[in-house]
C-alpha positions as CSV (number, residue, x, y, z in Angstrom):
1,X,43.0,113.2,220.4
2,X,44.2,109.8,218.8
3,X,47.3,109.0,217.6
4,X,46.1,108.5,213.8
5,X,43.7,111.4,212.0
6,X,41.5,108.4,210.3
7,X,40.4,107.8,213.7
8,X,36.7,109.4,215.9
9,X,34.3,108.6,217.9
10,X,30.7,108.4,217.2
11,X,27.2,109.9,218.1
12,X,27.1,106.7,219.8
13,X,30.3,107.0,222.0
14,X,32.2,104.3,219.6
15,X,35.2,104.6,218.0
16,X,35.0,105.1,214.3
17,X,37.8,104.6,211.6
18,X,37.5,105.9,208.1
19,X,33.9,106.8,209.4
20,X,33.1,102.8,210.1
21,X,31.6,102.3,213.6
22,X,34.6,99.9,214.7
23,X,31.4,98.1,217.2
24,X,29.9,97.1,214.5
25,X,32.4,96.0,212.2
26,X,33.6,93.8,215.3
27,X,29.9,92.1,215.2
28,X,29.8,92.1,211.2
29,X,33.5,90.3,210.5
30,X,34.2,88.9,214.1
31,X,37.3,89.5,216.4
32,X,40.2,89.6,216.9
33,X,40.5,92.0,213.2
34,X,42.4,94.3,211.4
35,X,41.1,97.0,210.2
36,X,43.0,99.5,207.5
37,X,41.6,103.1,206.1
38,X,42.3,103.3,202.5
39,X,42.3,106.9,202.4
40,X,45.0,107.6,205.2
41,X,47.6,105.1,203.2
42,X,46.8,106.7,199.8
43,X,47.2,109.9,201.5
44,X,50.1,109.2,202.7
45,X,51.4,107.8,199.6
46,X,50.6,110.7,198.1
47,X,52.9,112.5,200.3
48,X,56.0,111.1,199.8
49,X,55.1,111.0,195.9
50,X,54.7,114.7,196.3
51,X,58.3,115.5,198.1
52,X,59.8,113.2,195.3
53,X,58.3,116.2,192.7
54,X,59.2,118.8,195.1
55,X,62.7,117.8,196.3
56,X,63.7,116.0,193.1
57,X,62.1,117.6,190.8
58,X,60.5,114.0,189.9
59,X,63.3,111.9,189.7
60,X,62.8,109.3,192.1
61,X,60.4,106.7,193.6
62,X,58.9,105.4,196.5
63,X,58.7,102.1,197.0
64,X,57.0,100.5,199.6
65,X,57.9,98.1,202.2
66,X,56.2,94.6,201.7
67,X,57.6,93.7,205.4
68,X,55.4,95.9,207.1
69,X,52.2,94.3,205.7
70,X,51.7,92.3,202.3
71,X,48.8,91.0,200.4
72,X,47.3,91.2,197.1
73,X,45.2,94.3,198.3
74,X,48.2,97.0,199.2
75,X,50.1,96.0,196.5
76,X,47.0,96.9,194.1
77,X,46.8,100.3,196.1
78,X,50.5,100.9,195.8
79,X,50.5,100.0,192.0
80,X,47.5,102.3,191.9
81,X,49.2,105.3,193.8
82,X,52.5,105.0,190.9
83,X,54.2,103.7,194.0
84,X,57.4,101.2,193.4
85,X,57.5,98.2,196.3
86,X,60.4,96.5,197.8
87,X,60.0,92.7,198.6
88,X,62.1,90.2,200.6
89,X,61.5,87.3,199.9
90,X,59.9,85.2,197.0
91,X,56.3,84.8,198.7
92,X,56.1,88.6,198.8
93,X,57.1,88.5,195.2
94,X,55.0,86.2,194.1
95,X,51.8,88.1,195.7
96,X,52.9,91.5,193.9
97,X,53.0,89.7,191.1
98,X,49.6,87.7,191.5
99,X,48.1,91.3,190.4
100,X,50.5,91.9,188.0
101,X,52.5,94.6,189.5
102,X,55.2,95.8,187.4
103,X,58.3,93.9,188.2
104,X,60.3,96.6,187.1
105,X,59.2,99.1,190.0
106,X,60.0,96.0,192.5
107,X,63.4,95.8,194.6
108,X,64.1,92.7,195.5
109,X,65.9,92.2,199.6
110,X,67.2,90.2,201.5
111,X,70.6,89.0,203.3
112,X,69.9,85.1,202.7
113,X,68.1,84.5,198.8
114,X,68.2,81.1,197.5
115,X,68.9,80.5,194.9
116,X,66.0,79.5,194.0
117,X,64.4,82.7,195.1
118,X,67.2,84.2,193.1
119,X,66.2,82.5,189.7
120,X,62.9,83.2,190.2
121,X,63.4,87.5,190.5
122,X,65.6,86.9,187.8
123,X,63.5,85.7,185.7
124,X,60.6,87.6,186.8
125,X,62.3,90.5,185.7
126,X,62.8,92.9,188.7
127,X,63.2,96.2,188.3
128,X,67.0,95.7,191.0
129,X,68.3,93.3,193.3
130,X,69.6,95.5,196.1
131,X,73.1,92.5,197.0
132,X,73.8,91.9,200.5
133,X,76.9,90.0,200.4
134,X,79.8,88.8,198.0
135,X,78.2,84.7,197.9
136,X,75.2,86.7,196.9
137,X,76.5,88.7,194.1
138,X,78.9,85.6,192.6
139,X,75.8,83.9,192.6
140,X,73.5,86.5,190.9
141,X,76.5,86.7,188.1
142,X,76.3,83.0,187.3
143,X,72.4,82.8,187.5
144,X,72.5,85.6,185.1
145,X,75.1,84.7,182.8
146,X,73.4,81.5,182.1
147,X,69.8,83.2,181.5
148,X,72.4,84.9,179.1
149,X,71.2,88.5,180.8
150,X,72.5,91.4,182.3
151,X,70.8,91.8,186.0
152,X,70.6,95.6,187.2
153,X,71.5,95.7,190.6
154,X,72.2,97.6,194.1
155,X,74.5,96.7,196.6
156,X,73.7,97.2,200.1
157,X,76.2,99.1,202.1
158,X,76.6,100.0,206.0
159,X,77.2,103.6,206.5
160,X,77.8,103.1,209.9
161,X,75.2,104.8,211.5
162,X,73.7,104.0,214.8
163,X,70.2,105.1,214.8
164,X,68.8,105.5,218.3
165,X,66.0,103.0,218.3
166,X,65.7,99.4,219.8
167,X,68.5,97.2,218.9
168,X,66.8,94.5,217.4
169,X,65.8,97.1,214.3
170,X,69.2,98.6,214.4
171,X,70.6,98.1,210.9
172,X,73.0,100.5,209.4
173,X,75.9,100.0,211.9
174,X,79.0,97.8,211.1
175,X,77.6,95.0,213.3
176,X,74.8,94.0,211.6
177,X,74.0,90.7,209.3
178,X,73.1,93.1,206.8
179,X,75.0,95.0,203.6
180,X,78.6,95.7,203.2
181,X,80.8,97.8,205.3
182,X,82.2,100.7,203.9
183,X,84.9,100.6,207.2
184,X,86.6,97.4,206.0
185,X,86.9,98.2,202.5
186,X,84.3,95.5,202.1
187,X,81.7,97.6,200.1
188,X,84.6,98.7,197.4
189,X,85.8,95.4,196.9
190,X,81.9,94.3,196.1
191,X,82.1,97.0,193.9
192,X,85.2,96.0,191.9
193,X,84.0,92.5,191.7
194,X,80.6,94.0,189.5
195,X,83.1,95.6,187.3
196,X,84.7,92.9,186.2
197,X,81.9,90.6,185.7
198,X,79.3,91.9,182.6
199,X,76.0,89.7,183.7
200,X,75.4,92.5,186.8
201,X,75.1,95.5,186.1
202,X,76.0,98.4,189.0
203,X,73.0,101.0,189.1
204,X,73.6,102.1,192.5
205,X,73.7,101.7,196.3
206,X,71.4,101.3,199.0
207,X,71.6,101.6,202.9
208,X,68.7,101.0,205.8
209,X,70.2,102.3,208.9
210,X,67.4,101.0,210.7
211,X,63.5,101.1,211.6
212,X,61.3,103.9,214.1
213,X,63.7,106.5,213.9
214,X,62.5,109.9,215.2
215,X,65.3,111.9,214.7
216,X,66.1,113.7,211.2
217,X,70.5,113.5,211.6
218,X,70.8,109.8,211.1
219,X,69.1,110.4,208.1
220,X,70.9,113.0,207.2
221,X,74.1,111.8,208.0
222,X,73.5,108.2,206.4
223,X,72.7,110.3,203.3
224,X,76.2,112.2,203.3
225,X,78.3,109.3,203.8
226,X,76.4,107.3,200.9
227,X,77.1,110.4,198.4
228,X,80.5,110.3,199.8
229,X,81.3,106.7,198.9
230,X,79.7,107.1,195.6
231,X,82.2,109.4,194.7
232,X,84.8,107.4,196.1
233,X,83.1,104.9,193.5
234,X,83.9,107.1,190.6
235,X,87.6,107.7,192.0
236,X,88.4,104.0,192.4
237,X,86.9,102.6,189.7
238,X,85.4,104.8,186.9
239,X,82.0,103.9,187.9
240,X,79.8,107.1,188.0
241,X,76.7,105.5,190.2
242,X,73.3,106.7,189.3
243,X,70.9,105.5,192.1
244,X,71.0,106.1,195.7
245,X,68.0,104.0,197.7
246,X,68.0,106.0,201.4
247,X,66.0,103.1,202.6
248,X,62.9,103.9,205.3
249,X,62.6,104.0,209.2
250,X,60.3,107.1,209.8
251,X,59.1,106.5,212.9
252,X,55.3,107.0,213.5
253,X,53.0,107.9,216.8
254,X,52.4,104.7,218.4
255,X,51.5,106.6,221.8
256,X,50.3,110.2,222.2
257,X,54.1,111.3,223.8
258,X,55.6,110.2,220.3
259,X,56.6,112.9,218.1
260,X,57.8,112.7,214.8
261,X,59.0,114.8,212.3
262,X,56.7,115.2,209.6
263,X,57.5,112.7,206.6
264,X,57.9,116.3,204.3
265,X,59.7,117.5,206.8
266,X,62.4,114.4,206.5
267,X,62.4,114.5,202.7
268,X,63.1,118.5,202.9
269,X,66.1,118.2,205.3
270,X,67.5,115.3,203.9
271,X,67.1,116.3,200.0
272,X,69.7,119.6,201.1
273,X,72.3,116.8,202.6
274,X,71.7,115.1,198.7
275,X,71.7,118.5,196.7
276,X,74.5,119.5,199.2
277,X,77.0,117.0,198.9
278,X,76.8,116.5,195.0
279,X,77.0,119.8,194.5
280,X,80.4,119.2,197.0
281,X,81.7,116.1,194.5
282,X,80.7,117.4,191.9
283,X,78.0,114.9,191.2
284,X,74.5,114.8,189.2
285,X,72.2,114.3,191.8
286,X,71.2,110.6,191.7
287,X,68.0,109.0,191.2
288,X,66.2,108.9,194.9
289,X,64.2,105.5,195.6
290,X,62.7,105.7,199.6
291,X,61.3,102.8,201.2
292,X,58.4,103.7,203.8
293,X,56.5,101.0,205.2
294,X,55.4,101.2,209.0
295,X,54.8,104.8,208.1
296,X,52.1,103.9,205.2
297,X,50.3,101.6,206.8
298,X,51.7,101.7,210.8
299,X,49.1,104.7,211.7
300,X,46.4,103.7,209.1
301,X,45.3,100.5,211.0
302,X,43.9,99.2,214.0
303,X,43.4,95.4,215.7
304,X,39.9,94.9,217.6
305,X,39.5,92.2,220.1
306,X,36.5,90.8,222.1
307,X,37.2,90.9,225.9
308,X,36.9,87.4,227.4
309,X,37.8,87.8,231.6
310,X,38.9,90.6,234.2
311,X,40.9,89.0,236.7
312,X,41.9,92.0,239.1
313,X,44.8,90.9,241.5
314,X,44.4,93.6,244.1
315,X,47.8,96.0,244.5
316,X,49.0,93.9,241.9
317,X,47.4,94.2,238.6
318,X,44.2,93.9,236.4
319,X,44.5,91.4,233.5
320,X,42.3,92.0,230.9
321,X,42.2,89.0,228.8
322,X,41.4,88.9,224.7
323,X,40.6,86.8,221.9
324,X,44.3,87.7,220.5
325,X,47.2,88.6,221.7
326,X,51.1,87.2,219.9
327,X,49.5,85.6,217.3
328,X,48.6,88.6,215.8
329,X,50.7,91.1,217.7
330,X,53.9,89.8,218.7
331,X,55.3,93.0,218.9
332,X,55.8,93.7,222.7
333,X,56.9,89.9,223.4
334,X,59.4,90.7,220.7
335,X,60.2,94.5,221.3
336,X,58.4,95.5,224.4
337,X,56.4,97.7,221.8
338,X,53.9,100.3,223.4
339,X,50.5,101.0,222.2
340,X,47.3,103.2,222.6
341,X,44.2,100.8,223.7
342,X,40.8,102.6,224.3
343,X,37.5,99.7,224.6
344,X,36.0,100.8,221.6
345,X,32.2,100.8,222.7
346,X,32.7,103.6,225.4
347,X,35.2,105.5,223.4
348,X,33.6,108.7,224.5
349,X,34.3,107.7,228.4
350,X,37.4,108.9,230.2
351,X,40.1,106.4,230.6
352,X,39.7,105.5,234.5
353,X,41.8,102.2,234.8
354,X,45.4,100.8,233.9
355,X,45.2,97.3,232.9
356,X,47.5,94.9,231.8
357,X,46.0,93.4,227.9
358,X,46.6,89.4,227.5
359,X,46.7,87.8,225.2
360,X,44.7,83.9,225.1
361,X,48.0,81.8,224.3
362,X,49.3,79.5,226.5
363,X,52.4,82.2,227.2
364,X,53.1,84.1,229.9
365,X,54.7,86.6,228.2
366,X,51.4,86.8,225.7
367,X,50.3,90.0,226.5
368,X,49.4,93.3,224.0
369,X,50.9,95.7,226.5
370,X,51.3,96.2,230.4
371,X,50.2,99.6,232.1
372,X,47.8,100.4,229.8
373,X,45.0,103.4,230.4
374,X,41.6,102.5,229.2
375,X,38.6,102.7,230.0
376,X,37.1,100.0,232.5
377,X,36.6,97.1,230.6
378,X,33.8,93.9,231.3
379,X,33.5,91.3,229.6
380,X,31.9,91.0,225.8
381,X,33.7,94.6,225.4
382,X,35.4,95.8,222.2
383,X,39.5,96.8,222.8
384,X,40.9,98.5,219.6
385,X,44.7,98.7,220.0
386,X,45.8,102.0,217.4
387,X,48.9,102.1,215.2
388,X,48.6,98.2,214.0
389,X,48.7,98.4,210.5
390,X,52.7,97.4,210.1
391,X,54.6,94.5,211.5
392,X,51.4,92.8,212.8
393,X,49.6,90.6,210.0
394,X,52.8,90.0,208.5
395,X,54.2,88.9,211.6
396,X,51.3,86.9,212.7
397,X,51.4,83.2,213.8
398,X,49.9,80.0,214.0
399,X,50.9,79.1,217.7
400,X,48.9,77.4,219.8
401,X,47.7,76.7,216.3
402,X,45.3,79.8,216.5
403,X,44.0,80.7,212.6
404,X,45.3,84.0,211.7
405,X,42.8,87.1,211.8
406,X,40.5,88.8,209.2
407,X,41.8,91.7,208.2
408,X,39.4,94.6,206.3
409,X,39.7,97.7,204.1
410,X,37.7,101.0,204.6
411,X,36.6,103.7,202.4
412,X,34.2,106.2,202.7
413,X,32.9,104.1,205.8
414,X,31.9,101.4,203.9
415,X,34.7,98.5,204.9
416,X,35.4,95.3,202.5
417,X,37.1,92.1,203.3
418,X,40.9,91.9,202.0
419,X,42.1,88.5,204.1
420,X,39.9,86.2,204.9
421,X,40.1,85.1,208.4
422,X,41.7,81.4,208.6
423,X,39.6,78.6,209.4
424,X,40.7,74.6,210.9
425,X,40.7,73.4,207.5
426,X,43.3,76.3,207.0
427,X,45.2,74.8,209.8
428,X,45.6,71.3,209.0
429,X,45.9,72.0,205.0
430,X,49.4,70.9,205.1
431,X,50.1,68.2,207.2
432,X,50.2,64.9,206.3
């Protein structure tokens, strides 16, 4: 039993994904590579487009999270599925709109935007700017007023939550770089600011309490406090709010003791706080904008590397060393992230060793994971490492000045390429 649906194993003892032998697309576009199965990230899509109809009776949008992995080919998907996206900074921006993805189903993030990178959404035409900060939203104001336009925007507020998850992706609690704090006063001051000046226009708020999240009551609660301050909103200043963005953070089944909540599951529970509480203020229920990401494309991809040595230290450990490692993963030197590894050509054997995975950088800390069941590797072996789709190409490196990995597309077993793997030239473009 694997931790994602799109994956099997073969007459052959491999293991497949989308139905494509994972051996030989290893021998076909080389290692280390990503691999993605189109049909478990439209599904998926499909999903949380559905809850929007069920739960909302239509009125909202999902908007996926560029973060977790950008490039020209998920943002055609996305526009494909009806999807909105969200985007943070202007290269992601710039890539949606390379195949013309409608700007106005794009939410532009971020707590630091240039100016620069302001001017250009601006004038792109995004659909909102979700505002971190007051700098940010004085700037925004005069950008707009002298584009003589009125910007729809979002501010970002803290609801104070503190999601159990690591505290690097802990965002929704007062100490964070992110939003405005509803427990200073900080988010109704932004608020009263937008009222007074007519270049921005206030559609509504926006809070991310944070990223893997397995429980349902941060959620829930997050989405009571946020229907609480927008009616505070129409107290204080007038200002009936029409938009609530409930962020992402769904956790997903990197290992097999994982277990989250269904994504229908979240939508159902935390659709009752929405109905709930407006019904409580006496509220239209808002527009509902979600932003998934890991969960789209977390469990619909999977990184295979070539193993290069064994080195078993006896009573120690065995390293099992691969043609990757942080440059295209630097999840566990970052978060001490856990994974499912299986060697890909004797995927029908049972797991009979715990290795330790390394990576080839000159790092000691380079390694995929530590403790690791799989099955006994030798060298020229395939490893596929499961759950990779999010937070690994778009968090890939350079160091050691190692070219980023290919990363392919599969449907109906047939895979294509989507990012061509980076070659010297690549490397060296730039310098002078």
């Amino acid at each position: 039993m694997f931790v994602s649906e799109c994956l099997s194993v073969n007459d052959a003892g491999h293991l497949t994904i989308g139905g494509a032998d994972t051996v030989e697309l290893a021998r076909q576009f080389g290692t280390p590579l990503y691999v993605f199965d189109e049909a478990t990230i439209r599904n998926t899509m499909r999903e949380y487009n559905a809850s929007m109809k069920k739960f909302y009776n239509g009125a909202g949008l999902v908007a996926y999270a560029s973060k977790a992995f950008s490039c020209k080919e998920i943002y055609r998907i996305a526009k494909d599925e009806g999807c909105g996206i969200d985007v943070v900074s202007a290269g992601e921006l710039y890539t949606a709109l390379s195949v013309d993805f409608p700007a106005e189903k794009i939410f532009y993030h971020g707590n630091n935007k240039t100016v620069s990178e302001l001017v250009y959404a601006i004038e792109s035409g995004v659909g909102r700017i979700v505002v971190d900060n007051l700098t940010e939203l004085e700037r925004i104001s005069e950008i707009a007023a002298s584009q003589s336009k009125i910007v729809p925007i979002l501010i970002r507020v803290k609801p104070g939550i503190d999601a159990h998850t690591h505290d690097f992706i802990r965002t929704g609690q007062i100490d964070s770089k992110f939003g405005f704090a509803l427990e200073t006063g900080e988010a109704l001051e932004a608020v009263k600011y937008i009222k007074e000046h007519k270049s921005v226009e206030l559609k509504g708020i926006h809070c991310h309490i944070g990223s893997q999240i397995f429980e349902v009551s941060p959620f829930e609660l997050a989405a009571e406090v946020m229907v609480g301050f927008m009616n505070t909103v129409r107290q204080e200043t007038g200002i009936i709010l029409t938009e609530l963005n409930l962020g992402g953070g769904f956790g997903i089944k990197y290992v097999p003791e994982n277990d989250p909540v269904p994504y229908m599951g979240y939508m159902e529970m935390v659709s009752k706080v929405v109905h709930d509480a407006c019904k409580k203020y006496g509220l239209d229920i808002p527009f509902i904008v979600i932003e998934p990401g890991r969960s789209i494309v977390g469990p619909a991809g999977i990184t295979l590397y070539t193993v290069g040595g064994v080195k078993d230290i006896p009573n120690i450990r065995t390293y099992v060393s691969v043609d990757g490692g942080m440059t295209d993963n630097p999840r566990y030197i970052l978060y001490q992230s856990v994974y499912e590894a299986l060697v890909a050509n004797k995927a029908d054997k049972p797991k009979d060793a715990v290795v330790t995975l390394a990576g080839r950088c000159c790092e000691s800390g380079d390694l995929v994971g530590e403790g690791m069941p799989i099955q006994r590797p030798e060298v020229g072996d395939i490893v596929a490492v499961l759950a990779t789709g999010a937070y690994n190409y778009s968090m890939a490196s350079n160091y050691n000045r190692v070219p980023r990995a290919a990363a392919v597309m599969v449907k109906d077993s047939e895979a294509r390429l989507i990012i061509r793997r980076e070659s010297m030239e690549d490397i060296i473009k730039n310098d002078i």
